[in-house]
C-alpha positions in Angstrom: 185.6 -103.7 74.5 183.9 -100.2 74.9 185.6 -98.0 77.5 188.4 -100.7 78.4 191.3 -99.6 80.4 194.4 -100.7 81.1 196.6 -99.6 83.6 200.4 -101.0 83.7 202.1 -100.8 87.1 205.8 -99.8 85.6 207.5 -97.9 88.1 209.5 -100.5 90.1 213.0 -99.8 90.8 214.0 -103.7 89.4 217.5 -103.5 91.6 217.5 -107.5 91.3 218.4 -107.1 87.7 221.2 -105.6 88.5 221.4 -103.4 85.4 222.2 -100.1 84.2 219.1 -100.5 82.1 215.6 -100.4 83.7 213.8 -103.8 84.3 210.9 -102.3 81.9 212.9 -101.8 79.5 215.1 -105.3 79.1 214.3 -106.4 75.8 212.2 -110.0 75.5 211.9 -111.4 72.1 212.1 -108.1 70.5 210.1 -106.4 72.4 210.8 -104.1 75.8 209.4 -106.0 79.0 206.9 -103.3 79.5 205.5 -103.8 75.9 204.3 -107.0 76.6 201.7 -106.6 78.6 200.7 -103.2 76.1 200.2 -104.9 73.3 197.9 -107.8 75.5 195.9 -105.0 76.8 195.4 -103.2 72.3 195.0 -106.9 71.5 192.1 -107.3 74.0 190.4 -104.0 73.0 191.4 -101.3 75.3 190.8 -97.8 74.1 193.4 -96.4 76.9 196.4 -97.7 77.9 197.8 -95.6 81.0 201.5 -96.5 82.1 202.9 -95.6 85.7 206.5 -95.0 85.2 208.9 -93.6 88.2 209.9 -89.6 89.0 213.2 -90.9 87.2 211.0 -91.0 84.0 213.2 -93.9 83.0 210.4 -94.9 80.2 210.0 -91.5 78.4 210.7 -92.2 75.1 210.9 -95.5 75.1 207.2 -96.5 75.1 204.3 -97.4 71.9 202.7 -94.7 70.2 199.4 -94.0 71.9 200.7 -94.5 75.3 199.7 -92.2 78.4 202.3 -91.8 81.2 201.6 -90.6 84.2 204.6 -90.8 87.7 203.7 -92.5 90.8 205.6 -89.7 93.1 207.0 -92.4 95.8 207.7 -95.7 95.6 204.7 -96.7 98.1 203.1 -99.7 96.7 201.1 -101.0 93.8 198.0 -99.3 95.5 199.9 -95.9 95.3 200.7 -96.8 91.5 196.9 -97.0 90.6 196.1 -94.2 92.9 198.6 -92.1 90.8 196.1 -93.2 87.6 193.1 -92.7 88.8 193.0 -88.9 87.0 193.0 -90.8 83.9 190.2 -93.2 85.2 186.8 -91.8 83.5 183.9 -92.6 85.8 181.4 -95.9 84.8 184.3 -97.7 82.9 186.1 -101.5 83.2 189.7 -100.9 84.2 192.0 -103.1 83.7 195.6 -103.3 86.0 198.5 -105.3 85.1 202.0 -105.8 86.2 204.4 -103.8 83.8 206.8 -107.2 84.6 204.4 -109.9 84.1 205.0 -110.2 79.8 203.3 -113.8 79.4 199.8 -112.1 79.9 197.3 -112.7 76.6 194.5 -110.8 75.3 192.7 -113.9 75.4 192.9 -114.2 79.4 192.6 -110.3 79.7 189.3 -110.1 77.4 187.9 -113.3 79.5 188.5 -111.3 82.8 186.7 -108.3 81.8 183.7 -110.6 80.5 183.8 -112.5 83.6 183.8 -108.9 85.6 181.1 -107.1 83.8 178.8 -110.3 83.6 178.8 -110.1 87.3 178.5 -106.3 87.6 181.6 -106.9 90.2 183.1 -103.7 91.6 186.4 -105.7 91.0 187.6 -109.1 89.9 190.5 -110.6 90.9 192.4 -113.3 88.5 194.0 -115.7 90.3 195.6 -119.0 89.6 196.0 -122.6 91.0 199.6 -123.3 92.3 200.6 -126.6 93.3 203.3 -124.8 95.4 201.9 -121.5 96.3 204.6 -120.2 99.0 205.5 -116.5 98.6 202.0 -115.7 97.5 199.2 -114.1 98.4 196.4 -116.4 99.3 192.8 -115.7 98.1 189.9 -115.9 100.9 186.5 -116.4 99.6 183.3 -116.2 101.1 181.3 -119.0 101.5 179.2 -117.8 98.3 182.6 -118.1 96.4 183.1 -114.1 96.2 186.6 -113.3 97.1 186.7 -112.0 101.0 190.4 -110.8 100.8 194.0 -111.6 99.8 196.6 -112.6 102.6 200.0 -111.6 102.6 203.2 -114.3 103.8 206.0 -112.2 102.9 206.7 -112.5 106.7 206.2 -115.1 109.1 203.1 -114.5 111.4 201.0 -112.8 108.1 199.0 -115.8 107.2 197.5 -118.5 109.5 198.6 -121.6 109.2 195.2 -122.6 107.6 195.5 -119.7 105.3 198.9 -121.1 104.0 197.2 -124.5 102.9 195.3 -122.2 100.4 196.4 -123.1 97.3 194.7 -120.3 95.0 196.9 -117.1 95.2 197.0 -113.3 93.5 198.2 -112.8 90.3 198.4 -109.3 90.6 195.7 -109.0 87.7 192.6 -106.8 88.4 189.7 -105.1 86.8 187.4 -102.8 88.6 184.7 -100.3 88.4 186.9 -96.9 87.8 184.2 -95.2 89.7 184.2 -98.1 93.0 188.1 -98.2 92.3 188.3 -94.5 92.9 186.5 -94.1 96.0 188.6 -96.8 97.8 192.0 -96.1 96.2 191.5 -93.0 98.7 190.6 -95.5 102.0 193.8 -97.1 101.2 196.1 -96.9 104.4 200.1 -98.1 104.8 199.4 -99.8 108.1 201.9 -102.7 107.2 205.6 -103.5 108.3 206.8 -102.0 104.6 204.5 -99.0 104.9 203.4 -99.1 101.3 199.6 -99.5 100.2 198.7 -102.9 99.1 196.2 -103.2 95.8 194.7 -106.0 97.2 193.2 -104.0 100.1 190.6 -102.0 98.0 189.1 -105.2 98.2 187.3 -105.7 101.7 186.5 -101.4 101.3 184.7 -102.4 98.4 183.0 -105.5 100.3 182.6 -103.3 103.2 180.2 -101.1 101.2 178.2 -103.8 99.9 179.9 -104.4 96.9 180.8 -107.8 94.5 184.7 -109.0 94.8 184.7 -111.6 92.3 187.3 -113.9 90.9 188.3 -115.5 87.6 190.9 -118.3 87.6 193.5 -118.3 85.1 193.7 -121.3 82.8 197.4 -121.4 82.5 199.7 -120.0 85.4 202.0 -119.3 83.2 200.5 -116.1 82.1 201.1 -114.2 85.6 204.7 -114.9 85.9 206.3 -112.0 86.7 210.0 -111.1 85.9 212.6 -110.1 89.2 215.6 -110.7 88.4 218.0 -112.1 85.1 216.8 -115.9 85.8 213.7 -115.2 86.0 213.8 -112.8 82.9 215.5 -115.9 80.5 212.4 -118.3 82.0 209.8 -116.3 80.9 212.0 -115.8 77.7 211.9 -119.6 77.1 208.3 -119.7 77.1 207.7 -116.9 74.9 210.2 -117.9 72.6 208.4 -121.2 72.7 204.6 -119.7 71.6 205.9 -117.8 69.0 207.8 -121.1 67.8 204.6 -122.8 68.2 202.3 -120.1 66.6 204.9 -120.6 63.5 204.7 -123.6 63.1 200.8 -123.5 63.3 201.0 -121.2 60.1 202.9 -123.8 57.9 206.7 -123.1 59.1 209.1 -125.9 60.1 211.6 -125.2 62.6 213.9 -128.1 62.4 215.7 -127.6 65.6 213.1 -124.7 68.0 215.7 -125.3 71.0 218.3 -123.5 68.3 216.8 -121.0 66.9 215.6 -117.4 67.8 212.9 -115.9 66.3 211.4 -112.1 67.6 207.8 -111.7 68.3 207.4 -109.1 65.3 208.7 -111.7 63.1 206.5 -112.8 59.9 207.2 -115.7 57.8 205.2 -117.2 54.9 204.5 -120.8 54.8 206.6 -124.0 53.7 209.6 -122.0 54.7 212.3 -123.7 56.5 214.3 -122.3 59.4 217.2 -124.3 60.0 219.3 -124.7 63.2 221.1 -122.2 64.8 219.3 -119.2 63.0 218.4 -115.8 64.7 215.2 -113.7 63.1 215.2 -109.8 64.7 213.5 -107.5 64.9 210.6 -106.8 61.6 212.4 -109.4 59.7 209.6 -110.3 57.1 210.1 -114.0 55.3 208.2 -114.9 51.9 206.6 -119.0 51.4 209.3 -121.5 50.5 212.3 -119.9 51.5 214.9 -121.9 53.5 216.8 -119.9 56.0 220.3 -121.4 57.6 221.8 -123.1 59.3 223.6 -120.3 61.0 222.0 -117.3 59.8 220.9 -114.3 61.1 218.6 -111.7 59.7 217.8 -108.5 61.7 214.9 -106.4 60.6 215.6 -107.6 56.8 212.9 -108.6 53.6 212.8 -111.6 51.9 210.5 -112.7 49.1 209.6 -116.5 48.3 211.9 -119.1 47.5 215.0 -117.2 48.7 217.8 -119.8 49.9 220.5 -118.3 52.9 222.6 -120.5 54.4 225.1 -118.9 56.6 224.6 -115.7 56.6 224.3 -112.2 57.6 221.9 -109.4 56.6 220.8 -106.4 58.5 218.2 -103.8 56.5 218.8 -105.6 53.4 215.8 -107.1 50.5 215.9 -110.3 49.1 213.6 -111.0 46.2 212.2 -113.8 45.1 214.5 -116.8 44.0 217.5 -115.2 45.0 220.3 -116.8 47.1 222.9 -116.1 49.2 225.7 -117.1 51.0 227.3 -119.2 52.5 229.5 -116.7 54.7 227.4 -113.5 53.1 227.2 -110.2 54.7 224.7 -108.4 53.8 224.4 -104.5 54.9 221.9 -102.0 55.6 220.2 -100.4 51.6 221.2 -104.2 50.0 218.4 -105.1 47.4 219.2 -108.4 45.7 216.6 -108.4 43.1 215.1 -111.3 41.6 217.1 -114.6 40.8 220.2 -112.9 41.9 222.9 -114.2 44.0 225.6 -113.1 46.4 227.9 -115.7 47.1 230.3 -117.2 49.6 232.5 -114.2 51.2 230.9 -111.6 49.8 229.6 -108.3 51.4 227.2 -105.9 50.0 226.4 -102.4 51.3 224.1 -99.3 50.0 223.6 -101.2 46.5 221.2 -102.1 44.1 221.9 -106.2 42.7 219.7 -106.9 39.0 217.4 -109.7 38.1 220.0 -112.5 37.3 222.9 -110.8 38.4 225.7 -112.8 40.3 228.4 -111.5 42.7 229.7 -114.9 43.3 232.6 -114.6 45.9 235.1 -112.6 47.5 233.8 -109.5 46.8 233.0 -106.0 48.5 230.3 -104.2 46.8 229.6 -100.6 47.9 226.6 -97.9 46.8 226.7 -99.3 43.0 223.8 -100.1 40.7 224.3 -103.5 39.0 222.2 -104.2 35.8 220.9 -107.5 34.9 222.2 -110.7 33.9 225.7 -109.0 34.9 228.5 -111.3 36.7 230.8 -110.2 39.3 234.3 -112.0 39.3 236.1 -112.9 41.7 237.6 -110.1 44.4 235.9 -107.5 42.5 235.7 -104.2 44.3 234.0 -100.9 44.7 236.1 -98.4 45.8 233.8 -96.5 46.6 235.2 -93.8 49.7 238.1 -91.5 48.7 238.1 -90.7 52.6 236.3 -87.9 52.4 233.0 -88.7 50.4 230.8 -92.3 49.5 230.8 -92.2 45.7 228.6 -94.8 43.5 229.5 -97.0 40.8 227.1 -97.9 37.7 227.5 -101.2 36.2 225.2 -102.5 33.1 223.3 -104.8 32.1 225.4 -108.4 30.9 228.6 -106.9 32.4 231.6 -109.5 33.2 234.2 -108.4 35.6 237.8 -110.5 35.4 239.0 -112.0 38.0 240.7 -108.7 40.9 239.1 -106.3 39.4 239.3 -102.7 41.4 236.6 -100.0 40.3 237.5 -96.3 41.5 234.2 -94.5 41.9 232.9 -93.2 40.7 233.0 -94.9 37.3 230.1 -96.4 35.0 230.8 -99.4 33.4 228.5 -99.6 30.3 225.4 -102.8 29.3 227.7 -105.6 27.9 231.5 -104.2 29.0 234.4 -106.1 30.1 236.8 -105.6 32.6 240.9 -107.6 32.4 242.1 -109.7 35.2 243.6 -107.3 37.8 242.5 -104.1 36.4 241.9 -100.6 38.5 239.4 -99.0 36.4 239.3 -95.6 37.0 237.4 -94.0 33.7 234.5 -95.0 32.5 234.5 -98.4 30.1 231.9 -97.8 27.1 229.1 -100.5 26.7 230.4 -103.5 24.6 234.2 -102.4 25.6 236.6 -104.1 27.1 238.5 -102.3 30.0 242.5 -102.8 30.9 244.0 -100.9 33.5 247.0 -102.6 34.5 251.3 -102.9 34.2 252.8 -105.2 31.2 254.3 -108.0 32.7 258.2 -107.9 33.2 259.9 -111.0 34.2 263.5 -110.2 35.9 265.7 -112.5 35.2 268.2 -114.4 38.0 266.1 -112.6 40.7 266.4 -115.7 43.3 270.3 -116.3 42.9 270.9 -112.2 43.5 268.1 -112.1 46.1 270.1 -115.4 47.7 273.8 -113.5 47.4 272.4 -110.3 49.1 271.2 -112.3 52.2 274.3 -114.3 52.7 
């Protein structure tokens, strides 16, 4: 929308989290609280987005590119947090303001406000919404042409008549204005209230008082305004945004066998006629290809996978996955893992910093560290990488159609050459030539009459 914007209140102290870490910034679904309603506001079409953030400057840094800060210098009200934007407010524009703590807010509702506002050529437009129980909120007076009047306040007893507290349509704290009408009456705004702060809301009868349009556009789903206070209020909105990206998933072609189970980030992508079985966490930009099937009890934190990749019980952080791999169960996957195509990391094995070929198998009980596997190469069993001589990470090469034995040890760094062999229990330390076979390890001696000695020595 030309000349949108958006204005985030943000500079609330949040002391009912009880946290070390600023409300704004408590992470929901992958994203900071505070981004929420940011990426509503792009979505919808602003070309600004200005956020009011405290003298602590507790969201420096921490904020999407694009972002203009500016510091509301005293905690005086949501009135004083707009007043400390309205430098960036250019004259003849729709501004938007929304709660930095309100997350569930769409684009959709936002970009129907702002139609609903400039159709009306309203100085401001207040969205409000229907509450069955509306106690706590402020109640919305119209006029008997259906413009809003004013918004009543009940934090304390004595605020509201009592017909005024039958009202059942309340504030949502969601706004667009004018900036030129919003200007002129941020500066009529007086503290004459028992907290001394300067209310939003009461730029409302300055701009009726000048002959002005207050109108109002319902919110379809309540939902949207919910704002976040404290910790239970934080993991309720969490439940329904967890549950719209579920849904919008599923939409796409996705099945979630069990959604009450599973955890999936709002910066998640995954291709259709994948599966997602129970207990399964998706982080951060965790990409998923079609057809894969992902669990039960895996998690995957900002990690690629391809189609038709198969992961039960697993874990990968950073790591690709292409197409027609598998791994796990009980994988580990660490950050600069590629698994190419149609290979396979199996059941205890971890992988870190390495390159897997097409075809290649690292079947079980294996650590694999910075190494280049080859194709069509298998791992045995409790293979190793040695890869850190405790000063420096060194890499190990192994070819194309390599077989390991069974406790194998290799001592980067060392190349192991297309077709090579290692023995059973073998520390290779030099590099084995392609087609070779590589021993590194003691001739057996048996000792004979070892137990009955052992058994004298004891007694």
């Amino acid at each position: 929308m030309p000349g949108l914007i958006a204005v985030i209140l943000a500079a609330g102290q949040g002391t009912r989290m009880r946290s070390e870490l600023p409300k704004m910034l408590h992470p929901l679904c992958g994203r900071p609280l505070v981004a929420w309603p940011i990426a509503a506001a792009n979505a919808a079409g602003a070309r600004r987005v200005v956020v009011v953030d405290s003298p602590a400057r507790t969201l420096e840094g921490q904020l999407p590119q694009g972002v203009t800060t500016v510091v509301q210098p005293a905690p005086n009200g949501t009135g004083g947090a707009v007043r400390a934007a309205a430098g960036q407010l250019e004259a003849d524009t729709t501004v938007v303001v929304l709660p930095g703590d309100a997350p569930l807010i769409s684009a959709t509702s936002i970009a129907q406000l702002v139609a609903a506002h400039e159709a009306a050529k309203a100085a401001a437009t207040m969205a409000t919404m229907i509450l069955a129980d509306p106690t706590g909120y402020g109640r919305v007076v119209r006029d008997a042409g259906g413009d809003v009047e004013r918004v009543v306040e009940t934090k304390t007893p004595g605020d509201a008549s009592a017909e005024q507290l039958q009202i059942h349509e309340v504030n949502s704290s969601i706004f667009a204005f004018d900036s030129s009408a919003l200007r002129v009456a941020l500066q009529e705004l007086e503290a004459d209230n028992a907290q001394g702060e300067l209310y939003l809301p009461d730029v409302l009868p300055a701009l009726r008082g000048r002959g002005l349009t207050v109108g109002a556009y319902v919110l379809q789903d309540p939902e949207e305004a919910l704002g976040v206070n404290d910790r239970v209020q934080l993991a309720q909105v969490r439940a329904i945004a967890q549950g719209r990206i579920h849904a919008a998933h599923g939409h796409a072609g996705v099945t979630i066998i069990d959604p009450a189970a599973t955890l999936i980030d709002v910066g998640v992508q995954i291709g259709p006629d994948t599966v997602v079985e129970p207990s399964s966490f998706l982080r951060g930009a965790t990409t998923i290809g079609r057809g894969c099937t992902v669990g039960p009890l895996t998690t995957l934190i900002d990690a690629t996978l391809h189609d038709e990749v198969a992961i039960p019980h697993s874990y990968v952080v950073q790591a690709e996955i292409e197409s027609k791999a598998t791994v796990g169960p009980f994988a580990y996957l660490r950050p600069g893992t590629i698994l190419r195509e149609r290979s396979k990391a199996g059941t205890f094995v971890e992988i870190k910093n390495s390159d897997v070929g097409p075809g290649s198998k690292v079947p079980h009980l294996s650590y694999i560290g910075d190494a280049d596997i080859g194709e069509d190469t298998n791992i045995g069993a409790a293979t190793i990488t040695a890869n850190y001589d405790g000063v420096n990470k060194h890499r190990t090469t192994i070819g194309d159609r390599v077989h390991t034995s069974v406790d194998t040890t290799l001592i980067a760094p060392v190349t192991l050459g297309d077709d090579a062999f290692t023995a059973a229990n073998s520390a290779i330390t030099k590099n084995v030539p392609p087609g070779a076979l590589g021993v590194a390890r003691e001739r057996q001696t048996n000792i004979e009459g070892y137990a009955e000695r052992k058994r004298r020595g004891s007694s």
